[in-house]
C-alpha positions as CSV (number, residue, x, y, z in Angstrom):
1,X,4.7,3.5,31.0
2,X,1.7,4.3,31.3
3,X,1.0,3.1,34.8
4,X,-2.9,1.9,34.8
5,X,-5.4,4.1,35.9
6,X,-3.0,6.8,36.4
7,X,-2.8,10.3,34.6
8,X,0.9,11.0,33.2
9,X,3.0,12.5,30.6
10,X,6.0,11.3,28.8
11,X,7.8,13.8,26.7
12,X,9.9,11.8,23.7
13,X,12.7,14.2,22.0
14,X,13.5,13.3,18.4
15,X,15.7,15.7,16.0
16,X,13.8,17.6,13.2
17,X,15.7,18.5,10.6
18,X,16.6,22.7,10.7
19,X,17.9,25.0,7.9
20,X,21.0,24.9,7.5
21,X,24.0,26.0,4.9
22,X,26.0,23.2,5.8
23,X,24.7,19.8,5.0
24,X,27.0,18.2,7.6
25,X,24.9,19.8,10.6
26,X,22.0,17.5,9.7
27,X,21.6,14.6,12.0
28,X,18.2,13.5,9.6
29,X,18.1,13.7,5.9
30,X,16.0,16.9,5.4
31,X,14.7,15.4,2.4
32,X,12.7,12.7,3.4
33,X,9.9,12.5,5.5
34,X,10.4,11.0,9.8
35,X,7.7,9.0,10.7
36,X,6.9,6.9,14.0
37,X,4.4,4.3,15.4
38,X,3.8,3.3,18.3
39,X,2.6,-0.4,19.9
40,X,1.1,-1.5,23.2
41,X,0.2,-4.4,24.8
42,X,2.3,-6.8,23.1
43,X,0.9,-5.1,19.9
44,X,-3.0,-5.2,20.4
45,X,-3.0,-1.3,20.3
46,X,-1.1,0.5,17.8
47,X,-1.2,3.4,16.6
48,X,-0.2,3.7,12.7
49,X,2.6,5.7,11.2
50,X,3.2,9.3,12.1
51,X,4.5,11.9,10.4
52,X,7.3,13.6,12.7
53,X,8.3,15.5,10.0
54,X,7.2,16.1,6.6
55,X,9.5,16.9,3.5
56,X,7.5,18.2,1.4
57,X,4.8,20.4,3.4
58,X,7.8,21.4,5.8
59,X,5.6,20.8,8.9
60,X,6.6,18.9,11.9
61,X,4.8,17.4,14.7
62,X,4.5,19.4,17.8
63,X,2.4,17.4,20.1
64,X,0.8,13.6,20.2
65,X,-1.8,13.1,22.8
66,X,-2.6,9.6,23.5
67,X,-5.5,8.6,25.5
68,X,-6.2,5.0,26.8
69,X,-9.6,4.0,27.1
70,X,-10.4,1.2,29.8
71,X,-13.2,-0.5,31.6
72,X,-12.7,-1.2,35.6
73,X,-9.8,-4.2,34.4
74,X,-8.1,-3.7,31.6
75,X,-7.5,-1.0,28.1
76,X,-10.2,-1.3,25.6
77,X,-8.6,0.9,23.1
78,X,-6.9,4.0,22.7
79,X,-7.3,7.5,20.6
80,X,-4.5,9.8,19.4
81,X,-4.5,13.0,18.3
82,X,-1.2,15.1,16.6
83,X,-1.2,18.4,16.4
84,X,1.8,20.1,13.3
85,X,3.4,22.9,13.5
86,X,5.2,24.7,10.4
87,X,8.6,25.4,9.4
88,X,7.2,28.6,7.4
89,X,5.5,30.1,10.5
C-alpha cells in the first residue's frame, strides 16, 4: 500500500480519547496529546509527527490526505494535508 500509479484509499482506525465519568473507559490517556508519523520507501519519504489528538485544544484529526508525487518511474515526493475536527463542536 499504495500500489503505483494507482488511485486508492486506506482508512486507519485509532481511539480518541471521549468524555467520560469513569476514568477506566479510557483506552488513551485523555491528558496527553496522540501523535503519528508515517515513513515510505524504506524511510526516504516521511511525513513528520501528527497530532491525532490534542490535549490541550481538544481537537482531533478527522482526515489525512496523502498524495504521492511521481515521474513516469518512480515517487519523487509526497504532500499531506490534515484536516481537525473539535471536541467542542
Amino acid at each position: 500500500m499504495p500500489r503505483f500509479l494507482s488511485y486508492d484509499n486506506h482508512i486507519f482506525h485509532t481511539s480518541i480519547p471521549k468524555q467520560s465519568t469513569n476514568a477506566s473507559d479510557y483506552i488513551i490517556n485523555p491528558n496527553a496529546d496522540l501523535k503519528i508519523s508515517f515513513t515510505f520507501l524504506g524511510n526516504k519519504l516521511t511525513i513528520p509527527w501528527i497530532t491525532m489528538y490534542d490535549s490541550k485544544e481538544r481537537v482531533s484529526l478527522k482526515k489525512l490526505t496523502i498524495t504521492f508525487i511521481h515521474d513516469e518511474f518512480e515517487i519523487i515526493t509526497l504532500h499531506y494535508k490534515s484536516t481537525c475536527k473539535s471536541d467542542y463542536a
